[in-house]
N, C-alpha and C positions, 0 to 999 in steps of 0.2 A: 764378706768382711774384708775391708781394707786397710791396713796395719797401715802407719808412717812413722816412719822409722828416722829420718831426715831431715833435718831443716837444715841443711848449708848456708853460711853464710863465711865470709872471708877475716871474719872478726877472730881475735885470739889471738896466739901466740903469732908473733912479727915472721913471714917468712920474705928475705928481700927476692927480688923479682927476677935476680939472676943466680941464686941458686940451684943445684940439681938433686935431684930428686932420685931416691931407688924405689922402682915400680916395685919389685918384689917385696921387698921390706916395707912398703906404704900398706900396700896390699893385707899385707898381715897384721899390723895394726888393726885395720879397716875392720877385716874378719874376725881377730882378736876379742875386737871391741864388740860386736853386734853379739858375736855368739856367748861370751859369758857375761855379757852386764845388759843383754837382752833376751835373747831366745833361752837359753837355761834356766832362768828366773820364769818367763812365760813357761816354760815345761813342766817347771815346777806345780806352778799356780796350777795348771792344766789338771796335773795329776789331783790335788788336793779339790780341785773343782769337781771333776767326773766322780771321785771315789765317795764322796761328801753326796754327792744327788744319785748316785746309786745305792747308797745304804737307806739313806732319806725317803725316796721316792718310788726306788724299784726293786729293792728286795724284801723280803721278810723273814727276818729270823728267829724261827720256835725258840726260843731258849728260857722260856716260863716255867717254873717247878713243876714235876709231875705230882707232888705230895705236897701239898699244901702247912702239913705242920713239919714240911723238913726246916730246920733251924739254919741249914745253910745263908748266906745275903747272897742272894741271887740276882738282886739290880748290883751288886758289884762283879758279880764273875760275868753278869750278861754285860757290860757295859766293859770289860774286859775283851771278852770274846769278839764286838763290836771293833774296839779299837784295833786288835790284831789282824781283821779284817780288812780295815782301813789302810794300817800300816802295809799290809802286803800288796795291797791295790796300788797305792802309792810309791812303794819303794822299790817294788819289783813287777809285778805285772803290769803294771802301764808303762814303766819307761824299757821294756824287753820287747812291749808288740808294740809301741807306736813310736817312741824316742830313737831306739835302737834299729828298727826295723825300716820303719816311713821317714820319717824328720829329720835323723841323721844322715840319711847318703845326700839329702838336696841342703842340708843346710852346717854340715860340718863347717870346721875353717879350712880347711883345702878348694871347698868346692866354694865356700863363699868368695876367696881371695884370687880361683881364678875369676871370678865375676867381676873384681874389681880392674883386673889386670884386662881383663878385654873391655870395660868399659874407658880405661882409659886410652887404650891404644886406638880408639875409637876418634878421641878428639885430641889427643897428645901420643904420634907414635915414639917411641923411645930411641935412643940412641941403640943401634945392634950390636955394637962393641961390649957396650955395660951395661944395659938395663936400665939407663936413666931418662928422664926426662925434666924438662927446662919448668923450677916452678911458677914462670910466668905465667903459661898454658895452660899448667892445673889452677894456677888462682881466676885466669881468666874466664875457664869453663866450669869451676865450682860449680854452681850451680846447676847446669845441665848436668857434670857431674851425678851429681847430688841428687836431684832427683830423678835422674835414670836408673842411679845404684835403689835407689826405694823401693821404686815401682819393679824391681826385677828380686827383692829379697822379698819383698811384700807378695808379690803373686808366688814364689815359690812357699812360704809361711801359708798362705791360705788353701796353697794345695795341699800341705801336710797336716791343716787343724782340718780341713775337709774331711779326709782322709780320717782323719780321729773322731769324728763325728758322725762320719757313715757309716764307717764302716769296722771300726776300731773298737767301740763303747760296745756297742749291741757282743758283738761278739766277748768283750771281758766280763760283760754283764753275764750272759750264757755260760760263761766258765765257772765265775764264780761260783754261781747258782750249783752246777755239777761237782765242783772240788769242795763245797760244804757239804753236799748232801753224801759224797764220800766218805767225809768225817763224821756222817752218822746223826749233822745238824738239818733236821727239815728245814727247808729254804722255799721259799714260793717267790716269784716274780712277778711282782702286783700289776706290772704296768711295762711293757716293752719301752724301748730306747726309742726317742722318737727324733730324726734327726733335726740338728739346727736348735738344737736343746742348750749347748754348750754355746755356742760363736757368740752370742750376745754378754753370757758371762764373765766373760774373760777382759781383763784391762788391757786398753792401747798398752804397751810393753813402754814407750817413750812419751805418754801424751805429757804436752805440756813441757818436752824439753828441745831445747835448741844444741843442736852439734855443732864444730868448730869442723870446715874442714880442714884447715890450716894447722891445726892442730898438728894432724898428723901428715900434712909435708915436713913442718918441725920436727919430726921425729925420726922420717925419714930421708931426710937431708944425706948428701955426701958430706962429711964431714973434711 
């Protein structure tokens, strides 16, 4: 599965040609921007995806009257007990063993921002006194920029939805299954986790939009 995350172009906010730039401070935008108006939302989706087709498709849960004239409404306490199930999948057991665990150390904004910082010092080394560099350079290698920053978040993202897919799900699916039966709810597990279940699910995080890299030399301009 290959995310793009990217489309550079040098259109948007005006930066003139002899501006300079703070690497550090671009950088963090950069990272800013990916990890909460992309990758958090995908984690989201993530969690709300897996926990949806493992209620759906891979678990079963008894929770049928054992007395048939009990008066209780038991499609609302089951359809109850369903959602608290979901909720827990969702809110805490998936983002504690795959967000917290796998996805986080490759894709935090630390580790995204130094990504940006050596992709630039790649084709714009900085000034060593201050951290900066001349915006002419970055507007001139946008592009290479731009899509080397892609191809270098996008394979670390597919190594962490991998990761969630192999080896991640199976295993919260088998938890589950054991922390219900705990609580005394028979659970049966129709059908194992089969990988490559998830990867097609899931939406491009940016399809359909275009980035400004210029944007964010704008932003991080010397002032």
């Amino acid at each position: 599965m290959i995310v793009g995350f990217y489309s550079p172009t040098t259109y948007g906010i005006p930066v003139v040609n002899d501006d300079w730039v703070q690497v550090d401070r671009l950088a963090q935008h950069m990272a800013s921007h990916w990890h909460f108006d992309h990758l958090e939302p995908l984690a989201s989706e993530s969690y709300a995806q897996v926990s949806t087709m493992l209620l759906q498709d891979h678990l079963d849960l008894d929770l049928d009257p054992r007395d048939e004239d009990d008066n209780v409404d038991h499609g609302v306490l089951k359809a109850q007990v369903i959602e608290g199930v979901q909720s827990y999948l969702q809110g805490t057991l998936l983002p504690s063993v795959w967000w917290d665990a796998v996805a986080q150390p490759l894709l935090n904004p630390t580790a995204l921002a130094a990504l940006v910082r050596s992709s630039i010092d790649e084709h714009c080394p900085s000034q060593q006194d201050n951290n900066t560099v001349h915006s002419a350079c970055l507007i001139n290698h946008s592009r290479e920029l731009g899509r080397q920053l892609d191809e270098h978040v996008a394979s670390l993202l597919n190594q962490a939805l991998d990761e969630l897919d192999s080896r991640v799900v199976p295993d919260v699916l088998k938890q589950t299954a054991a922390l219900l039966a705990r609580m005394q709810i028979k659970t049966t597990i129709k059908q194992p986790w089969q990988p490559k279940q998830l990867m097609h699910r899931l939406p491009n995080p940016v399809a359909c939009q275009t980035h400004s890299f210029t944007r964010y030399l704008y932003l991080a301009r010397v002032q």
